[in-house]
C-alpha positions as CSV (number, residue, x, y, z in Angstrom):
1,X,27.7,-5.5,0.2
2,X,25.6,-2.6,-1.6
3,X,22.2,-3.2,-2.9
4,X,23.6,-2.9,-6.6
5,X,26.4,-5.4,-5.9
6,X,24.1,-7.9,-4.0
7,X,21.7,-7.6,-7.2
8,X,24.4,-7.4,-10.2
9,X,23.0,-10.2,-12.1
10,X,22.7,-11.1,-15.7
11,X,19.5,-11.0,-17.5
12,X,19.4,-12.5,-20.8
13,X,16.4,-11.5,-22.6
14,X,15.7,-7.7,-22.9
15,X,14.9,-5.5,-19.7
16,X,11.5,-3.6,-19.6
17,X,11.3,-0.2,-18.5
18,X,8.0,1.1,-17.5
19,X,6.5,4.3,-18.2
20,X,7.0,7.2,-15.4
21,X,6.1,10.8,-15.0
22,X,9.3,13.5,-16.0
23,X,11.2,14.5,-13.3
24,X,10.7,17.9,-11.9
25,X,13.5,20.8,-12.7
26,X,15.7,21.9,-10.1
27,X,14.6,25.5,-10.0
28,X,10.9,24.5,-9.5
29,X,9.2,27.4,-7.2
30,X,7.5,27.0,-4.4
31,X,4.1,27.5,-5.9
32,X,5.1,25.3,-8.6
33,X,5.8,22.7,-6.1
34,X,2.1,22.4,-4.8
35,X,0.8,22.7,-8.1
36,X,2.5,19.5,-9.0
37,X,1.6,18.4,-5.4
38,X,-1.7,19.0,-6.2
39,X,-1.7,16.5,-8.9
40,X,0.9,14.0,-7.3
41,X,4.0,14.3,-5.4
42,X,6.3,11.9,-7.6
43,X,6.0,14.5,-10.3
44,X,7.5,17.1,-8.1
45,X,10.6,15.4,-7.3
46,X,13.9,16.4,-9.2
47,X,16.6,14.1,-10.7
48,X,18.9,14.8,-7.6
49,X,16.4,13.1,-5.5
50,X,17.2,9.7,-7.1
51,X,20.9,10.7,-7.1
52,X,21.8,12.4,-4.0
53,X,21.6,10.6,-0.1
54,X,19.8,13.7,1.3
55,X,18.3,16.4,-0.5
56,X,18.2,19.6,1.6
57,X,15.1,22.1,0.8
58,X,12.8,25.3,1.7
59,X,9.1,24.6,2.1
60,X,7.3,27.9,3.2
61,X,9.9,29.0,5.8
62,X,10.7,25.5,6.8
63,X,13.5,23.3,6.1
64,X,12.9,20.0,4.1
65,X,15.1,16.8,4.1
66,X,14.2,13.8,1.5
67,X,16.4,10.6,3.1
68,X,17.7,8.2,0.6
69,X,20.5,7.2,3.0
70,X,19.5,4.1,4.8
71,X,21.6,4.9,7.8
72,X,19.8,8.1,8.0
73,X,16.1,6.2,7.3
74,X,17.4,3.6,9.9
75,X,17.6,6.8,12.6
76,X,14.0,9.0,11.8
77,X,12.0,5.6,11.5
78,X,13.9,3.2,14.2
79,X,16.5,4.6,16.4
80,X,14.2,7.9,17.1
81,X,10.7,7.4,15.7
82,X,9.4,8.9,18.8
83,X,10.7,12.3,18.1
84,X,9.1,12.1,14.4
85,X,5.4,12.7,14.3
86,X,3.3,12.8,11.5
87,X,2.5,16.4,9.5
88,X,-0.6,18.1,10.1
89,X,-1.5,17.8,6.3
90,X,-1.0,13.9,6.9
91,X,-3.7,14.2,9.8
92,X,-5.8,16.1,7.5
93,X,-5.9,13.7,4.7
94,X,-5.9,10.5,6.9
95,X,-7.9,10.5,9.6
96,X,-11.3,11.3,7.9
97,X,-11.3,8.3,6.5
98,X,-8.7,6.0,9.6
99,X,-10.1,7.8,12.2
100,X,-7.9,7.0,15.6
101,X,-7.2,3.8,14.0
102,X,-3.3,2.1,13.9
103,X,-2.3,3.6,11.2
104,X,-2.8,7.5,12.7
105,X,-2.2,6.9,16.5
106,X,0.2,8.2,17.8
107,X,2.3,7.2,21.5
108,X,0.6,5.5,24.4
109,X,-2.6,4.8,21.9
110,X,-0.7,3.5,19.2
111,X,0.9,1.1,21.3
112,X,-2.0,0.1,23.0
113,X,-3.4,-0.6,19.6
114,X,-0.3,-2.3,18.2
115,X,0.0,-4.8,21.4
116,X,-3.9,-5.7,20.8
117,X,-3.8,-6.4,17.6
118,X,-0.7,-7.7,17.0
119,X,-2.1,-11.3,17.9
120,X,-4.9,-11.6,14.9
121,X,-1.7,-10.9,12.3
122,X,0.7,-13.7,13.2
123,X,1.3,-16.1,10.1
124,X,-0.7,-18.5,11.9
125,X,-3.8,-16.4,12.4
126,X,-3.4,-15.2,8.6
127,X,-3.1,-19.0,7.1
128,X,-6.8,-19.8,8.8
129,X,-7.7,-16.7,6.6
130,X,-6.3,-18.6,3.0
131,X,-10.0,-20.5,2.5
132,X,-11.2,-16.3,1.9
133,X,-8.8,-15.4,-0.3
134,X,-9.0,-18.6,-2.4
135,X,-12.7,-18.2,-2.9
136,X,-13.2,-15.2,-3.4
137,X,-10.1,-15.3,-6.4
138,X,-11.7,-18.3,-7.9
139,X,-15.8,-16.2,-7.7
140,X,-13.4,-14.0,-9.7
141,X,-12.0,-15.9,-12.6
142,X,-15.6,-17.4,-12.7
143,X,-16.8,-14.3,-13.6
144,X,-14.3,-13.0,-16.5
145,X,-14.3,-16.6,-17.9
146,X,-18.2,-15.9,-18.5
147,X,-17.4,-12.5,-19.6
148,X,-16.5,-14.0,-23.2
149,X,-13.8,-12.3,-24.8
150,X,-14.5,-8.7,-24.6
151,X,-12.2,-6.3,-23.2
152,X,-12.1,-5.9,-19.4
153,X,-11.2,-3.5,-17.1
154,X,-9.0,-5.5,-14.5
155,X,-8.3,-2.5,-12.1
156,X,-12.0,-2.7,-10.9
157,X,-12.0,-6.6,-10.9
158,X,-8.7,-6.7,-8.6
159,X,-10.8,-3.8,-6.5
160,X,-13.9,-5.9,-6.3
161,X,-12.0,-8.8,-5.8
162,X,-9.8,-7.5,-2.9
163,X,-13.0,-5.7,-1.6
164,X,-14.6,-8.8,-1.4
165,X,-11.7,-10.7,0.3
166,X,-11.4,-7.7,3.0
167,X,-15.1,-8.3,3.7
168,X,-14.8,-12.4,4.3
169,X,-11.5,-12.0,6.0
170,X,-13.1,-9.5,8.1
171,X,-17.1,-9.9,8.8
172,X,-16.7,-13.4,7.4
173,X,-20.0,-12.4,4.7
174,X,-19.5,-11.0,1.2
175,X,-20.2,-7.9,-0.1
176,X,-22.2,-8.3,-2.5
177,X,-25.1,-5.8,-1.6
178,X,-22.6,-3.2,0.3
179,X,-19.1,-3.3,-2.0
180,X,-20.7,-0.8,-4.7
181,X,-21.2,1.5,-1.5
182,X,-17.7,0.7,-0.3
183,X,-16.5,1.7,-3.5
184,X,-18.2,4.9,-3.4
185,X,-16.1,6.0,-0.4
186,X,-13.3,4.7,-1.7
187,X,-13.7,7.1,-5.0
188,X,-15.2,10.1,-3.4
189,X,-12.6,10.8,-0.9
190,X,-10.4,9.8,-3.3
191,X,-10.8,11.9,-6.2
192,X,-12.3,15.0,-4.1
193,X,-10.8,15.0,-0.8
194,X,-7.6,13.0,-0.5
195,X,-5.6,15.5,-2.5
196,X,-4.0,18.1,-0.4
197,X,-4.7,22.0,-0.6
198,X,-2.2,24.7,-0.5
199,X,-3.9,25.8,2.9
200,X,-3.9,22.3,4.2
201,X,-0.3,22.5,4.1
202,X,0.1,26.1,5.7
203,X,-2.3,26.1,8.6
204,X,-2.3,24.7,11.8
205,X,-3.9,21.6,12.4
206,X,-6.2,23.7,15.1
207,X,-7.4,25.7,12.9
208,X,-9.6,24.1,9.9
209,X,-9.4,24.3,5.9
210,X,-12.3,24.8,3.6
211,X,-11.4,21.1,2.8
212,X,-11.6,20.1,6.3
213,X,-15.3,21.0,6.4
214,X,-16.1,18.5,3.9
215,X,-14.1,16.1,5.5
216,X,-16.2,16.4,8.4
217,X,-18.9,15.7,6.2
218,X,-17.8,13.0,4.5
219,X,-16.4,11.1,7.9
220,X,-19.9,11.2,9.4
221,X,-21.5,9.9,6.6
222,X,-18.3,6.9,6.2
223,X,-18.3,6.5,10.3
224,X,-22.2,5.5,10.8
225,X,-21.5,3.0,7.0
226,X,-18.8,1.0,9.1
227,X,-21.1,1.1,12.4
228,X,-23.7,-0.2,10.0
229,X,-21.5,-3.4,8.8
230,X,-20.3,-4.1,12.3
231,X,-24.4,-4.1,13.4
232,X,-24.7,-6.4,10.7
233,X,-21.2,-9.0,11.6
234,X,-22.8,-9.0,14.9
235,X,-26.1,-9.5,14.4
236,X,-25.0,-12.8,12.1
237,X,-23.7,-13.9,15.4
238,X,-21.9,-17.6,15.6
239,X,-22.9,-20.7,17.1
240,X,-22.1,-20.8,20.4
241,X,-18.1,-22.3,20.3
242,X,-17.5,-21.9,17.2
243,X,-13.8,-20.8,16.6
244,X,-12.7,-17.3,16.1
245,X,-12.2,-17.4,12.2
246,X,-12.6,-14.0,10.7
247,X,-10.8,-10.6,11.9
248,X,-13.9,-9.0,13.7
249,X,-13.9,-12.0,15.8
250,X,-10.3,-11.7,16.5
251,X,-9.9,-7.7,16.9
252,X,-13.7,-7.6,19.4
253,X,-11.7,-10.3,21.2
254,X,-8.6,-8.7,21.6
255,X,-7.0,-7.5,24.6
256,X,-4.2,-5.8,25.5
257,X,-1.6,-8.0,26.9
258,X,-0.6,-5.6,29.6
259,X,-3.9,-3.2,30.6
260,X,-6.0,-6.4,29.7
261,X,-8.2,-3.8,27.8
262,X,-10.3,-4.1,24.9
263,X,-11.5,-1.9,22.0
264,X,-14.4,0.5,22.5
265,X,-16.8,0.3,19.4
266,X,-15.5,4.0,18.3
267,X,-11.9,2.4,18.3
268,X,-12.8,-0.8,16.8
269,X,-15.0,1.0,14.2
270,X,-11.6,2.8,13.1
271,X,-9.9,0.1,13.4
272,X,-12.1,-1.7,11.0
273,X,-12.4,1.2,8.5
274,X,-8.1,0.7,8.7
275,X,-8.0,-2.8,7.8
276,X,-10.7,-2.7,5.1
277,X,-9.3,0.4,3.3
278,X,-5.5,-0.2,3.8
279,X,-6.1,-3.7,3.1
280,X,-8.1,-4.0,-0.2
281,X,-6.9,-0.7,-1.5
282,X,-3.5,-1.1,-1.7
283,X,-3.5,-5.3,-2.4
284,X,-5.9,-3.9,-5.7
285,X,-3.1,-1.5,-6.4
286,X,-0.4,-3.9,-6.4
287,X,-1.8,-6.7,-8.0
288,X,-3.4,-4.0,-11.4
289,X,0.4,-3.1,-11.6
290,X,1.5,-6.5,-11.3
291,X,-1.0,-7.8,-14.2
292,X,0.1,-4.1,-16.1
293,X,3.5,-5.3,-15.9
294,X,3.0,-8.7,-17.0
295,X,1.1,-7.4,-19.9
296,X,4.2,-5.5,-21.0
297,X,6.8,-8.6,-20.4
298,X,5.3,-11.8,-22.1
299,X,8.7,-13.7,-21.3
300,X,7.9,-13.0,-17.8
301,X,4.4,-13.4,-17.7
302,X,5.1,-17.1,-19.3
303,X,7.7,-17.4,-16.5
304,X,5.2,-16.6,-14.2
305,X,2.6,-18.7,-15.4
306,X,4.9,-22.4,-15.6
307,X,6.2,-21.7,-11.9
308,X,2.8,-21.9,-11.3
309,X,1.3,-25.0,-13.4
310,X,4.2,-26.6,-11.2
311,X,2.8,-25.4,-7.9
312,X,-0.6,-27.2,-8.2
313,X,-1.0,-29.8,-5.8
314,X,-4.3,-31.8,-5.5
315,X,-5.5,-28.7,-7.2
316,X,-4.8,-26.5,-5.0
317,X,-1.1,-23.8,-5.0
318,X,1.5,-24.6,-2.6
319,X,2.0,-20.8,-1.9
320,X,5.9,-22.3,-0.7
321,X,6.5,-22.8,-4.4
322,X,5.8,-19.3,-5.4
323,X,8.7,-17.9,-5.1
324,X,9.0,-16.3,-8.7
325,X,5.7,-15.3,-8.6
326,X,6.4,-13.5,-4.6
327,X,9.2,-12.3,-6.9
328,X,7.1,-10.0,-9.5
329,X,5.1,-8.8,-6.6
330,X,8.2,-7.7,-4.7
331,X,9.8,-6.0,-8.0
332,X,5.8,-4.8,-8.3
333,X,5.9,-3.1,-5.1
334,X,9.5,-1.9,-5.5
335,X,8.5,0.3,-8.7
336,X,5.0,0.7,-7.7
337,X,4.8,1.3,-3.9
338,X,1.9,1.1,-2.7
339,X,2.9,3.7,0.0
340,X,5.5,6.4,-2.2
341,X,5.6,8.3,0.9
342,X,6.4,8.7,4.7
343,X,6.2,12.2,6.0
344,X,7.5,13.4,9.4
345,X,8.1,16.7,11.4
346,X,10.4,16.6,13.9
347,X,8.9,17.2,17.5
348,X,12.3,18.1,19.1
349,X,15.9,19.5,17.5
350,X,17.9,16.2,16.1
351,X,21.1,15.4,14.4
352,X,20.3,13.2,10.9
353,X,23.8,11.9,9.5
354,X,25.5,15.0,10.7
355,X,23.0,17.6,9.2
356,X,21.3,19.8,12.4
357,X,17.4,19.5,12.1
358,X,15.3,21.7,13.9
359,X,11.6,21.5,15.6
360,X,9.1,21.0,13.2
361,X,11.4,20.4,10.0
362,X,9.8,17.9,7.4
363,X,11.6,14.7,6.9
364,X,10.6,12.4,3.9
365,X,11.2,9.1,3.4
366,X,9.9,8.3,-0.2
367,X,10.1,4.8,-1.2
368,X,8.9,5.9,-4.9
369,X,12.6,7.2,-4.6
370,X,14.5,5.0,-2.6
371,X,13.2,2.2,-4.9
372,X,14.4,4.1,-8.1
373,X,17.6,5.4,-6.4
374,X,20.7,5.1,-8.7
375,X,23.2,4.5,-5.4
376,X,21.5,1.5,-4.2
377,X,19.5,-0.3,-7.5
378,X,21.5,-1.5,-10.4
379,X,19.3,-0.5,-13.8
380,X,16.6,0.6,-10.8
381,X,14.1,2.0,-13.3
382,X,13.8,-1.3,-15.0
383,X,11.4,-4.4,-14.0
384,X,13.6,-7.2,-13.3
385,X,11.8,-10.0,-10.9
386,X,14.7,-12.2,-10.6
387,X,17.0,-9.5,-8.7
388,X,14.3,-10.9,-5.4
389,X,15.9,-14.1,-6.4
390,X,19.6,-13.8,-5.6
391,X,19.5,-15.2,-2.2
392,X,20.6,-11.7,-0.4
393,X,17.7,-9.8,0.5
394,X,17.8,-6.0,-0.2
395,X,18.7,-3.5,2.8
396,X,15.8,-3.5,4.8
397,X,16.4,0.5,5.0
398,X,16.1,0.7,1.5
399,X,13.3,-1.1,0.4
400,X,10.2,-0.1,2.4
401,X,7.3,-1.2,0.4
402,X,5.5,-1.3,3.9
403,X,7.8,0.7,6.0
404,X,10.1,-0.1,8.8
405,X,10.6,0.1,12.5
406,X,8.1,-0.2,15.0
407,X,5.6,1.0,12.9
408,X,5.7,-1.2,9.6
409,X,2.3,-2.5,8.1
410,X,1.2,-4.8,10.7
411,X,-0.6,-6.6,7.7
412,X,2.2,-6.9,5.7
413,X,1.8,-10.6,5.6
414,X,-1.5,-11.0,5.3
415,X,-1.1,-8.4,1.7
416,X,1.9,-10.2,0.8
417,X,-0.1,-13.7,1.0
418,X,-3.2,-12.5,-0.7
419,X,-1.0,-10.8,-3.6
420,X,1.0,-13.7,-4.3
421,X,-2.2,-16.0,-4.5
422,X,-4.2,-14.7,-6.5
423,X,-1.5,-13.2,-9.1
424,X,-0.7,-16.4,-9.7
425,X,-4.4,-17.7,-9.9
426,X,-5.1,-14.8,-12.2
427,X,-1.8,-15.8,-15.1
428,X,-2.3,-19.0,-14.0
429,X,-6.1,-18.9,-15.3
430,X,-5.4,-16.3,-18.4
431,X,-2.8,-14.8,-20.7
432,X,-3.4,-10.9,-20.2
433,X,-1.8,-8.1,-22.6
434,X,-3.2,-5.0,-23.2
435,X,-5.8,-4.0,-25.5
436,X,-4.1,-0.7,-26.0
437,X,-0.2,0.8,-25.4
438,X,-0.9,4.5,-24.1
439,X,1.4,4.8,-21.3
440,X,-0.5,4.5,-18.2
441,X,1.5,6.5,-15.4
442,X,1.9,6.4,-11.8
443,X,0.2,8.9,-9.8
444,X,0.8,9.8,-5.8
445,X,-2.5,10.2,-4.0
446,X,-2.5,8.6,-0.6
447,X,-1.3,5.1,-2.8
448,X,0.5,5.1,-6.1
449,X,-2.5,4.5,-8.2
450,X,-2.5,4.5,-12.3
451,X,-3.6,7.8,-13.8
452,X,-6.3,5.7,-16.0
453,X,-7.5,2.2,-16.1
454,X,-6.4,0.6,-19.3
455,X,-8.3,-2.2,-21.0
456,X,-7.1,-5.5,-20.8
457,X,-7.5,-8.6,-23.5
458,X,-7.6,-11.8,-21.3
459,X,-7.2,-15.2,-23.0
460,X,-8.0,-18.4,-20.7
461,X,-4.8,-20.7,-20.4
């Protein structure tokens, strides 16, 4: 059964349609294609990218492939991931800020680090984390129910909220005197360095850009601010016994279960930085375009908010009974992924669904497209939460909000938990709509982030 059959379902009430950037023309140049790089990949994609199952390109002498063929994503990121290593503009852009960490490593040390960690992201060990979450949610709604009723700016609050949940779940202490520092980081690298330069995409990753210099900079002075909150987690200390209830505890205490070996504190110091900056980033992402969403569709919203006046027990949610609420945040991360795109070379000559790919071709796997593709999404430009609801899940190849394979987000249920929680503590505490209607549009930088933050009107239920 095909994703549009599986999901061909009637919606009464009018469908909403969000705002997106124009589609690029087919005869874009080159050097028109890393202009609109430059300012965000989705806007240099053409319609035949979310009509066609593989677009074939020319990118500076080499060949390009964008996969919207699940059979052919089920090959580069499953049946022969090994052979499809990241770019060196990927390296470029990530590891200032990820170091080594899981999310850059590659072979032996990636699966060293995937086997060690694996352990402190089980369901179990993410339900002892919950009691974070919830608090830090509820500090939250304190504070924009003593805000009065001015306007508020809820992409910073879900940041500073998801900030604050990153540093409890993770050092088990807020971060209250180091989150504005945090933030910093998070905005300097983002808005001067995470953007990709023409020569960042031509040279070899031995031979630096005038953006890798200050990249250099910028990761000493980020490496010795982690180093500086993991001096601090362990200086805290713990009562002697006390149980392993934060992720510090449970990454220093990790082991791999075949080498028996443990992080260093350079590798656990990446590995931290990973965690904190995958983590709250992209949950603060989702859950803005989940609340901008809402904002737009007041049926929904409403929907939203009854599933989860029903879902109170003893005061507390019965995350089991959000299941239309884990719906918006699926259709949230289908439109909005917080990942648009996965970008490979190929380290070896391959065959993808019959098309002959040489050494060092560029393979992309865009979820921005796949989500929106018109083969496999019926009406996929359109927000429609109950299509999560049908029983019959969609292809696992073509709905990748955290990837696939051996190397999908190995916090993809701790995000998934947090989202759900505290979007429906958030429309469960306040009706939200927007103060203003400007179209706020997607833009790809490392995450799909909004081009501005909107002002929101917030009304306690």
């Amino acid at each position: 059964m095909s994703i549009a059959e599986a999901h061909d379902m009637p919606v009464a009430r009018k469908r909403l349609v969000p705002p997106s950037p124009p589609r690029a023309p087919d005869n874009m140049t080159a050097f028109g294609r890393i202009r609109a790089i430059r300012v965000s990949p989705i806007g240099s994609w053409s319609q035949r990218a979310y009509e066609e199952d593989i677009v074939q390109g020319r990118f500076f002498g080499r060949s390009t492939f964008i996969l919207n063929n699940p059979g052919a994503i089920r090959h580069v990121l499953v049946d022969n991931y090994e052979n499809y290593t990241r770019t060196p503009a990927s390296f470029r852009v990530l590891r200032p800020v990820l170091g080594e960490g899981l999310l850059i490593a590659e072979g032996r040390a990636w699966k060293h680090q995937r086997r060690t960690l694996a352990p402190a992201f089980t369901p179990r060990a993410v339900m002892t984390l919950v009691s974070h979450m919830v608090a830090a949610t509820d500090e939250t709604i304190a504070k924009l129910k003593a805000a009065s009723n001015a306007p508020v700016n809820l992409r910073e609050a879900m940041q500073r909220m998801t900030l604050e949940i990153a540093g409890r779940t993770m050092f088990s202490f807020g971060m209250d005197r180091h989150g504005a520092a945090l933030r910093d980081f998070v905005m300097e690298y983002g808005e001067r360095l995470a953007r990709p330069h023409v020569l960042d995409l031509l040279l070899p990753l031995s031979w630096p850009s005038p953006q890798d210099l200050a990249r250099a900079r910028f990761r000493k002075r980020w490496t010795q601010f982690v180093g500086m909150l993991m001096a601090e987690r362990r200086a805290a200390g713990k009562n002697e016994g006390a149980p392993l209830n934060d992720l510090f505890d449970l990454m220093d205490a990790a082991r791999d279960p075949e080498t028996g070996a443990a992080f260093t504190d350079e590798q656990l110091g990446d590995q931290v930085a990973t965690m904190i900056l995958a983590g709250h980033e992209t949950t603060a992402t989702a859950l803005f375009w989940s609340l901008y969403l809402l904002a737009l569709d007041p049926a929904t919203q409403e929907e939203l908010a009854a599933e989860v006046k029903g879902a109170s027990v003893n005061g507390a949610l019965d995350l089991d009974r959000l299941k239309f609420t884990r719906a918006v945040v699926d259709e949230t991360m289908r439109l909005y992924p917080p990942a648009f795109l996965i970008l490979r070379a190929a380290a070896a000559p391959d065959m993808i669904a019959g098309i002959p790919v040489k050494k060092n071709d560029i393979v992309l796997v865009a979820p921005w497209l796949l989500h929106r593709h018109e083969k496999l999404w019926q009406d996929p430009n359109a927000f429609i939460p109950s299509r999560f609801m049908t029983g019959t899940p969609p292809d696992r190849f073509a709905y990748l909000p955290f990837g696939v394979g051996a190397r999908v987000c190995i916090g993809a249920h701790f995000a998934l938990v947090e989202a759900t929680l505290a979007l429906a503590k958030m429309i469960g505490a306040f009706r939200v709509d927007l103060v203003d209607r400007e179209p706020v549009m997607p833009v790809g930088v490392v995450t799909t982030q909004p081009d501005r933050s909107p002002m929101f009107a917030i009304t306690p239920r």
